[in-house]
N, C-alpha and C positions, 0 to 999 in steps of 0.2 A: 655204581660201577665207575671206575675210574677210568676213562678212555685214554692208552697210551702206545706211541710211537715205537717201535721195536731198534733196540739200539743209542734210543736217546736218552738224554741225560739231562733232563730237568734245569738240575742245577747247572748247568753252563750258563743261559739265560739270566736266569734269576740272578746270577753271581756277576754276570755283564750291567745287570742292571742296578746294581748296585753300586758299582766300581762310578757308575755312570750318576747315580745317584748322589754319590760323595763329592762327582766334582762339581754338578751343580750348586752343591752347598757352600763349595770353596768359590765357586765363580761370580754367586750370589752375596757373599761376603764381599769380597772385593771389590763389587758396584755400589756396594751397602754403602763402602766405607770412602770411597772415590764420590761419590754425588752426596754424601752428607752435608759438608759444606757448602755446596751451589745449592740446593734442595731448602737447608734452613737461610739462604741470604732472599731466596724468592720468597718464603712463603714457612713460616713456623712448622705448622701441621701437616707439611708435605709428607717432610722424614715419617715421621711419624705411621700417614697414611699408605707411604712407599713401603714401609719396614712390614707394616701388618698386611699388603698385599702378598708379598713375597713369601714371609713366615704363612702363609694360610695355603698359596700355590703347591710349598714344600711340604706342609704339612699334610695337604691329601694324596700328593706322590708318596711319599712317606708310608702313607696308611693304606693304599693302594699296594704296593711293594709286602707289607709287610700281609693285607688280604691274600698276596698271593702264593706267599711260604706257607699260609695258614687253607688254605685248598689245598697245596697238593700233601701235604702230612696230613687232611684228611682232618680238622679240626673245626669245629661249628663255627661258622661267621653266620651273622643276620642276613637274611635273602637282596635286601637291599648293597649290601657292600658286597655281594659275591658280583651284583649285576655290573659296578663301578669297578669293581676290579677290573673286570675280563674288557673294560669300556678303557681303563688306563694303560691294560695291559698290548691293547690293540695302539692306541696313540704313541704310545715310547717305543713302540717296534724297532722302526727305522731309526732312531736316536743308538739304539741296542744295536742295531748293523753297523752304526758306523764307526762306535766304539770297539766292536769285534775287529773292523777292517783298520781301526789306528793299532788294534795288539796284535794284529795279524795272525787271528783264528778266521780257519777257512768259513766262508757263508755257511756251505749248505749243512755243517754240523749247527751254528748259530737255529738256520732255520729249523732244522728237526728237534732239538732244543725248545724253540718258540711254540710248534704244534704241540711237542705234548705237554708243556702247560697251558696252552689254548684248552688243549681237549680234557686235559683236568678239570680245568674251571668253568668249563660248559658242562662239563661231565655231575659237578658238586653242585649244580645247578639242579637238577634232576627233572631236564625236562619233557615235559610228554608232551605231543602233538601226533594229531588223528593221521592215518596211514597215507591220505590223500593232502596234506598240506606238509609234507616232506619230500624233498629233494634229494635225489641221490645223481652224481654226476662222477663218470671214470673218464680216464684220456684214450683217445682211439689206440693207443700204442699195445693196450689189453689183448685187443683180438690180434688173432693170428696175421701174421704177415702177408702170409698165403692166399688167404680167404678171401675169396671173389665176391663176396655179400658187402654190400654197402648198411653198415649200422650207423652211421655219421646222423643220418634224417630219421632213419627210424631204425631201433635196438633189436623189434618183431623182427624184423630182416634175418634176423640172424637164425641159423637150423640145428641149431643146438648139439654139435658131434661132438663136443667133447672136444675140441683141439686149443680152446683158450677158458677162462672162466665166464665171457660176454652171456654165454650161453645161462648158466648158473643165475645170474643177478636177473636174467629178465625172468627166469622162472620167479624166483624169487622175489621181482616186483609184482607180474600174477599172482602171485598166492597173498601174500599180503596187502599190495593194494598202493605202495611210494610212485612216486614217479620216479622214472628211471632214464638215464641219456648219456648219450658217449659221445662226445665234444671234445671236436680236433684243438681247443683253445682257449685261453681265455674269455677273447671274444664272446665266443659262443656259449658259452658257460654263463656269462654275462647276461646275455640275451634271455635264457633260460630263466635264472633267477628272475628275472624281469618278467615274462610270462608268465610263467606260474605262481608267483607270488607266495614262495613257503613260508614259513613259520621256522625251519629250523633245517639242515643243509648236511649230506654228507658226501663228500669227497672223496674217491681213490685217486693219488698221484706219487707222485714226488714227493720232497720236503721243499724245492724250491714252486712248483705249484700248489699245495697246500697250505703252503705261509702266505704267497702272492694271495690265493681266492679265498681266505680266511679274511685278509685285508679287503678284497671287493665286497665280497657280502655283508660284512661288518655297517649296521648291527642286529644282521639278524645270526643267529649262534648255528655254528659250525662244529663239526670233526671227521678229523681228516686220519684216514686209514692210509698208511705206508703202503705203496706197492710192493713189489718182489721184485727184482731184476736180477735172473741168471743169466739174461746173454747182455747185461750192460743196461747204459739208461735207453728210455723209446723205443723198445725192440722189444716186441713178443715178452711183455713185462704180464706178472701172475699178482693176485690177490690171495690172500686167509680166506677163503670162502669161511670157515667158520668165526673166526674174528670178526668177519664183517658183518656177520648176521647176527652176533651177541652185539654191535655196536646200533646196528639200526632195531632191536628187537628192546635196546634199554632207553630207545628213544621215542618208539610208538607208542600211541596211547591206544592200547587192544581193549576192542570191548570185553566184558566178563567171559564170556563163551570161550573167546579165542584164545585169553587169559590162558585159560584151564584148562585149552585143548594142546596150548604150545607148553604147559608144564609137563603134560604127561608124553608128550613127545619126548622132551628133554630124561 
């Protein structure tokens, strides 16, 4: 399964990263060709050893860049280059902002761009982990406005009416078994990871909170489910309740039983 952003467009990213990628090549020429001569009056085999530095640097952004066109068309890489990708794809992040912010595309497309080749290449990764060593984390903005119940310390709080999804996800961590938390913050989100200690992380937010805490938890693999917002951003925001549960159900590792009891469900 391929886990993807609603609305985003892959290719923006990848095509920033590229753009970015060319001028590295021309920036790197031109130091090439500026220090040659100071390079060979120190020391012969400087050049040399400078030249084959750089050519090797390029050469696994290079191959990196090109892992990650080859994830998201869905095309067999070796398990070892899918890990290095998603490891290069996380380090040039911010290199990719700030060439978005010299051509002046706005961030938070850039961002929502970044998550769904995140969740691609976490996604081609295919990985399982046991129902207790996964994380699931929403921004309090989910529950209702209204609602007088404090979920922030504990999610149980919540009385399940029906007037936001908070209700839904904690069922849904009982029956299956994730942990589950709704975190006014980075901070706290933070904290969390650090506690619990997962294996492997799934996010409801933003595009600009999903990029940021794709980047904190890094390297442990994430994806991030697009909120809804119909009254705007931070406000009484909604989730795919079923999106969400095809995202964390292709990430559990279910014993056989459950297997075969959540097929015939489906």
């Amino acid at each position: 399964m391929k886990y993807t952003v609603k609305k985003a467009k892959k290719r923006l990213f990848i095509g920033l990263l590229c753009i970015t990628y060319i001028i590295m090549l021309i920036i790197c020429a031109g130091v090439w060709f500026i220090t040659l001569p100071g390079l060979n009056n120190i020391n012969p085999h400087l050049a040399p050893a400078f030249a084959a530095a750089m050519i090797g640097i390029l050469f696994l952004i290079g191959f990196g860049i090109l892992g990650m066109v080859f994830g998201i068309k869905g095309w067999p890489l070796p398990t070892i280059f899918k890990k290095q990708t998603y490891t290069l794809l996380n380090i040039l992040y911010y290199i990719v902002i700030s060439a978005g912010k010299i051509l002046g595309i706005d961030r938070r497309r850039i961002e929502a761009s970044y998550v769904a080749v995140s969740n691609t290449i976490v996604g081609n990764r295919h990985l399982k982990v046991p129902a207790d060593r996964l994380l699931v984390v929403t921004p309090h903005c989910l529950q209702l406005s209204t609602c007088p119940h404090k979920i922030t310390t504990d999610p149980n709080n919540c009385k399940r009416c029906g007037g936001c999804n908070i209700g839904d996800l904690v069922t849904l961590a009982e029956e299956i078994g994730f942990h589950f938390f709704v975190v006014t913050g980075g901070t706290l989100a933070r904290q969390k990871v650090m506690e619990i200690r997962p294996q492997a992380v799934v996010a409801v937010a933003c595009e600009r909170d999903l990029a940021s805490g794709i980047q904190d938890v890094y390297p442990i693999p994430s994806v991030g489910v697009m909120n809804i917002r119909p009254n705007g951003p931070c406000f009484n925001t909604k989730v795919d309740v079923e999106e969400f549960k095809r995202v964390i159900m292709d990430i559990i590792d279910l014993p056989v039983s459950a297997a075969v009891s959540q097929e015939k469900e489906n």
